[in-house]
N, C-alpha and C positions, 0 to 999 in steps of 0.2 A: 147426876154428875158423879164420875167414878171416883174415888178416895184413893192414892196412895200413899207411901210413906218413906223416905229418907234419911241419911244423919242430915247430908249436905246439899243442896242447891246453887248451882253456877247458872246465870244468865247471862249467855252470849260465850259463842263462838270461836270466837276470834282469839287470837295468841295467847291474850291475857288469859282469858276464860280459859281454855284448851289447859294449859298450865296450871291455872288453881286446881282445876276435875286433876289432870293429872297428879299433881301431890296428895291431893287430899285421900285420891286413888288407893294412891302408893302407900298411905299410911292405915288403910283399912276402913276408910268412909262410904260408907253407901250414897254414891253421888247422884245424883241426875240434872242436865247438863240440857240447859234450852235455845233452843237461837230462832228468830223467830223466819227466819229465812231458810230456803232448802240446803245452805251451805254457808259456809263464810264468804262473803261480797265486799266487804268494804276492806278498812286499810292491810288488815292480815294479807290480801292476796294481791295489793297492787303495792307493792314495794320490790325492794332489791333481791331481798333472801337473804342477806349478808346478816352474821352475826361478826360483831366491829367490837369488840372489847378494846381495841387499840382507840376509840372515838372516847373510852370514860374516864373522868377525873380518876385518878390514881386511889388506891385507898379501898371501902368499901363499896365504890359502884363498878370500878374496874373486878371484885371480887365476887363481884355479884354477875356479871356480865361472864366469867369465867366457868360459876357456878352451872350457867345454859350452856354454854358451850358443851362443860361435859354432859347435861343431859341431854343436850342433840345428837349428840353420838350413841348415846344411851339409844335413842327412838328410832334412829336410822339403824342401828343394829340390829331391832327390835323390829322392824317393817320393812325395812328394805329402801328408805324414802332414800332421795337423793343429799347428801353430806359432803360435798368437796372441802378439805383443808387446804385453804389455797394460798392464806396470808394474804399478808396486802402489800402495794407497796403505795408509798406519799412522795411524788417528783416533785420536784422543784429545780425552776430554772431563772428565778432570780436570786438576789445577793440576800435578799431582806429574806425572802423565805428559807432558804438554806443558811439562815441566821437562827434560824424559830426551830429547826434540825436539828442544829448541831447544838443548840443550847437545851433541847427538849431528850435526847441521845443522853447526852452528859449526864443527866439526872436519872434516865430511865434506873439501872440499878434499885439505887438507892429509894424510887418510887416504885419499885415490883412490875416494873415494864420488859417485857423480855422481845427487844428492840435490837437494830442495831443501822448506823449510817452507814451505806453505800455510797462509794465511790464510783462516780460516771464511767472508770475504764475496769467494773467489775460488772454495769447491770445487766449484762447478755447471759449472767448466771440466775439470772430470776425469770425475765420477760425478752420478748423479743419484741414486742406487740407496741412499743413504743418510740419516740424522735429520739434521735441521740443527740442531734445537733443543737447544743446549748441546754443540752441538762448538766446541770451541778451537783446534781446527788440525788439521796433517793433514803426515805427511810421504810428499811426491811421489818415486817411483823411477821410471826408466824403463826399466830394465834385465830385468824380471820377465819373463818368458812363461807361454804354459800350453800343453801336449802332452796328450795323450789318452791317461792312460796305459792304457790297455783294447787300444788298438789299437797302441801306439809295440812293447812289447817284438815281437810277430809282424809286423809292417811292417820293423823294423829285419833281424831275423833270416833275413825273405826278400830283403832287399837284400843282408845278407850273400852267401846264396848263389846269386844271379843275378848279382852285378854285382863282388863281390867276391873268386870261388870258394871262400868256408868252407863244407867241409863239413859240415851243419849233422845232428845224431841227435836230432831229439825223442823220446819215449818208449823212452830209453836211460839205465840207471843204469849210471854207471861200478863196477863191480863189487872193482876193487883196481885199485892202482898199487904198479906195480917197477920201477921204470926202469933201463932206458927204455921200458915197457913199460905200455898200460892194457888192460885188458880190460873189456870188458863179456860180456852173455851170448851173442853172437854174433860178435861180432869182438875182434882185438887188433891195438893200436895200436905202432907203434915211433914214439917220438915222444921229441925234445931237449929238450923244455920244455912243464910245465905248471902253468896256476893255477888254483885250486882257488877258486869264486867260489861257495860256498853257500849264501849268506845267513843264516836262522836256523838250519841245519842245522847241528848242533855234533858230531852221533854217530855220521854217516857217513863220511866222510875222516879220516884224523888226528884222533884226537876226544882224544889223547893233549894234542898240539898247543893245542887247545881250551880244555882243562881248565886248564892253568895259566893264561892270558889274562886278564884284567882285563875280563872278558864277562860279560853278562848280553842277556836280551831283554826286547823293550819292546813291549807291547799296545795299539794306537789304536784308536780306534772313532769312527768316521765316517759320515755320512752325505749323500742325494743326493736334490735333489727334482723332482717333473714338471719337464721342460719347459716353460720360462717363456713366457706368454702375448703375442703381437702382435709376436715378434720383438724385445723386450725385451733390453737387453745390462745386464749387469752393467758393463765395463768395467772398471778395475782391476781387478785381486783383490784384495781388502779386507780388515783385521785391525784390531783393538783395543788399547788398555792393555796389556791382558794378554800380548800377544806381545811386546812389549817386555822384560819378565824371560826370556822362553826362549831368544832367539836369540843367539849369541855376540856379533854384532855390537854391540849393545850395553850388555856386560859394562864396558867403560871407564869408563861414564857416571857420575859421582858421583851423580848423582841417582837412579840407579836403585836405590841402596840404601836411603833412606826408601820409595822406590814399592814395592819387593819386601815391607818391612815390611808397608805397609798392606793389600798384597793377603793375607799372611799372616793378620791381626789380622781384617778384613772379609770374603773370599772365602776361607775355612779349604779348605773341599771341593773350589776351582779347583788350590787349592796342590797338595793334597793326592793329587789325582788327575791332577796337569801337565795341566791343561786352558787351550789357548789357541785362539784362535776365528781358521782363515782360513776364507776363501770365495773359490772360484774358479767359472767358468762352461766347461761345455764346448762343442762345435760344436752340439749336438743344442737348446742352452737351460740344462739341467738346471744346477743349482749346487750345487757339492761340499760340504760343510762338516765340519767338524770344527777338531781331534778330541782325545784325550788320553792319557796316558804312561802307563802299568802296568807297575811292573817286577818281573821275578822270571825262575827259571829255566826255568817252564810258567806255563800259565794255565787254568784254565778255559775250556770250549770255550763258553758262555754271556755275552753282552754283559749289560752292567749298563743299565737302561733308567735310572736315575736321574744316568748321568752324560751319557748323549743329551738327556734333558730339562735337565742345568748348560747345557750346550751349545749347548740351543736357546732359554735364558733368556738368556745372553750376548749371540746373535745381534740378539736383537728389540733392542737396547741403541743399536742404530747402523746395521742395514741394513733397508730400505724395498723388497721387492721385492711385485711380483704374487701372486705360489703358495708358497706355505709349504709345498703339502703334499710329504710323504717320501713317495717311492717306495722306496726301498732303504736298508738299513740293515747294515753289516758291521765286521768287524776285518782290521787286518794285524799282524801280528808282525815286525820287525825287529829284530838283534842291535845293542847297545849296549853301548860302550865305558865302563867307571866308573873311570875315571883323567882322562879330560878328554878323552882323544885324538883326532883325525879320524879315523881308518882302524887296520885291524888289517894288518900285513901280517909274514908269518913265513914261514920257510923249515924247513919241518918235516924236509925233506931235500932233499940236492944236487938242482938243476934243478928243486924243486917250490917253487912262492910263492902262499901263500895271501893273496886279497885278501878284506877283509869290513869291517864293521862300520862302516859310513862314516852309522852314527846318526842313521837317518830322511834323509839327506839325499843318497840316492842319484842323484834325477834329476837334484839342483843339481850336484854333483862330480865324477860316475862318468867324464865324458868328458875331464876335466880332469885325474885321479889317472891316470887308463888312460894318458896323455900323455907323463907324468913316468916312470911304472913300465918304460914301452918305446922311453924315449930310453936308460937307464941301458947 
C-alpha cells in the first residue's frame, strides 16, 4: 500500500468539505480532499443555490453567512462559475404577515440588516414575476445570490486542485482512521489533522460520535421547471408568508407568533409537513422551487406527490411566470440538529473534528464556519 503524506485531510465533498480544503488551502495547508463518490450527489447539489444571509438570526450567524457571500464571489471570479446577485424579495399579502414586516424592517438597522419594506405601488421596480392583486408589501434584501449548485461542488473542487494544490480522491472511501494515519483501499495517509465533513452519513466514521448528538435528518423535496420562455428573468428569488415562520431571522418578531398560530389553525398540512415556498432562477431559465421538512432517522426512498402538489398550490398564490411545467422532480437528505444549534462540531479524538449539520443551510454558512474553525 502506497504511503503519502499531508498537514490536512477533508472527508467529503460536499460544501462543507469544499470549504474546510478551501481555507485550510488558502492558508498554506497541504490538503487532500476524499469523497467517496465520483462527485458530490447528495445535499450539496439538490438544493436551491441560494446563499440567504437574509434567513440568519442577526448577530454572528447573519456575519457569518456574509463572510460566504464574499467568498462566492471570490470563487466565481476565480472560475467563471455562475454568481447572480439577485436579492430577494419576502411578499406578503395578509395583515398578520405584513405585521412580522414592518415590525422586522423597524429593527433591521439597529440589527445589521441591510433591508428595506416595499410598498405594493413600488414592486414593479424589483420583479414583475409576481400577483399584484392583494399584495401588501414586500420585503427588499439585497444581499441574496444564487450559484448553480449542479455545477459549484466540481467547479469548486477543480479549483482546488489546479490553483490551490489539494490533492483531490474522488471515488475514494476513507476506509479507517488512526492517527495519524488514514487509509483507504489503495493508499495510506500520514496526516496531523482531520475533519470529517459527511453530511447525512452518520454510520460510517465515528458513528459512536453520532449517536449520542442531538441529530436527526431532514427530507426536502423539490422541484424544477423547463426553461423559461423569451429570456424571461425571474429576478429576486421570491418567498411567501410562510417563510417567515422558518427562518431564524425572524424568531424576535412579536408578531410572528399569532401568524405561526394562524398558519397552524388554516394551512394544518404546510405545518405539518414544514412546507415553505422559495423560487430561484438558474443560468439555463429553469426555476427551482420548493420545498419541505421530513424528519426522522431514514425515510422512504419514495417522494410524497401530495406534498409537491401543497407546494405548487402555494406557488400559484404570488408568482406569475411563463412555464409551469416540471421537468424534474427530486429529494435531498441533510442532517439536523434538534437542540436549536447551527453546526455540529465534535472532537471524536485528538487531531480529528467533525464538522456537520449546519441545517439545510450549507451554501449560506459553509464559507463562513470554515473561517472561524481555521483561524482557531
Amino acid at each position: 500500500m502506497q504511503q503519502q503524506q499531508a498537514d490536512v485531510a477533508v472527508i467529503g465533498a460536499g460544501i462543507v468539505g469544499l470549504a474546510m480544503a478551501y481555507k485550510l488551502a488558502s492558508k498554506g495547508k497541504k490538503v487532500v480532499l476524499f469523497e467517496r463518490n465520483s462527485k458530490a450527489i447528495s445535499a450539496s447539489i439538490r438544493n436551491f443555490g441560494l446563499v440567504w444571509p437574509i434567513g440568519q438570526k442577526a448577530g454572528k450567524m447573519y456575519q457569518r453567512a456574509m463572510h460566504s457571500r464574499s467568498v462566492w464571489k471570490e470563487l466565481a471570479a476565480a472560475t467563471g462559475l455562475q454568481c447572480q446577485e439577485t436579492g430577494s424579495l419576502h411578499l406578503v399579502y395578509e395583515k398578520d404577515e405584513l405585521a412580522v414586516l414592518e415590525e422586522f424592517a423597524a429593527a433591521a438597522p439597529a440589527n445589521g440588516f441591510d433591508c428595506q419594506l416595499i410598498m405594493p405601488e413600488h414592486i414593479g421596480k424589483y420583479t414583475k414575476a409576481i400577483k399584484t392583486n392583494g399584495l401588501l408589501g414586500a420585503l427588499w434584501s439585497p444581499t441574496e445570490m444564487t450559484v448553480n449548485p449542479r455545477q459549484a461542488s466540481a467547479v469548486i473542487a477543480r479549483h482546488l486542485e489546479d490553483n490551490l494544490n489539494v490533492t483531490v480522491r474522488f471515488n475514494t472511501a476513507v476506509n479507517g482512521i488512526s492517527m495519524p494515519f488514514i487509509e483507504t483501499k489503495d493508499e495510506k495517509w500520514k496526516i496531523d489533522q482531520v475533519y470529517v465533513c459527511s453530511g447525512a452519513d452518520f454510520e460510517t466514521l465515528y458513528p459512536a460520535a453520532y449517536a449520542t448528538a442531538p441529530l436527526t435528518k431532514c427530507k426536502l423535496q423539490m422541484m424544477r421547471t423547463i426553461p423559461q420562455p423569451g429570456d424571461w428573468q425571474l429576478g429576486p428569488a421570491l418567498c411567501a408568508g410562510l417563510t417567515l415562520a422558518h427562518y431564524a431571522s425572524f424568531n424576535d418578531c412579536a408578531a410572528l407568533i399569532p401568524l405561526k398560530q394562524r398558519f397552524e389553525q388554516e394551512m394544518p398540512e404546510y405545518v405539518k409537513w414544514g412546507i415553505h415556498l422559495l423560487i430561484s432562477q438558474n443560468g439555463a431559465g429553469e426555476l427551482t422551487i420548493g420545498d419541505s421538512h421530513e424528519y426522522g432517522p431514514d425515510f422512504e426512498p419514495f417522494d410524497k406527490a401530495f406534498i409537491n402538489e401543497l407546494i405548487l398550490k402555494y406557488m400559484h398564490t404570488f408568482l406569475e411566470a411563463p412555464a409551469y411545467t416540471i421537468q424534474e422532480q427530486w429529494h435531498g437528505i441533510y442532517p439536523k440538529l434538534t437542540n436549536g444549534g447551527t453546526e455540529l462540531i465534535l472532537s471524536p479524538e485528538k487531531d480529528v473534528t467533525i464538522v456537520n449539520a449546519l441545517s439545510g443551510a450549507g451554501m449560506t454558512l459553509s464559507f463562513g464556519l470554515a473561517e472561524e474553525l481555521t483561524a482557531i
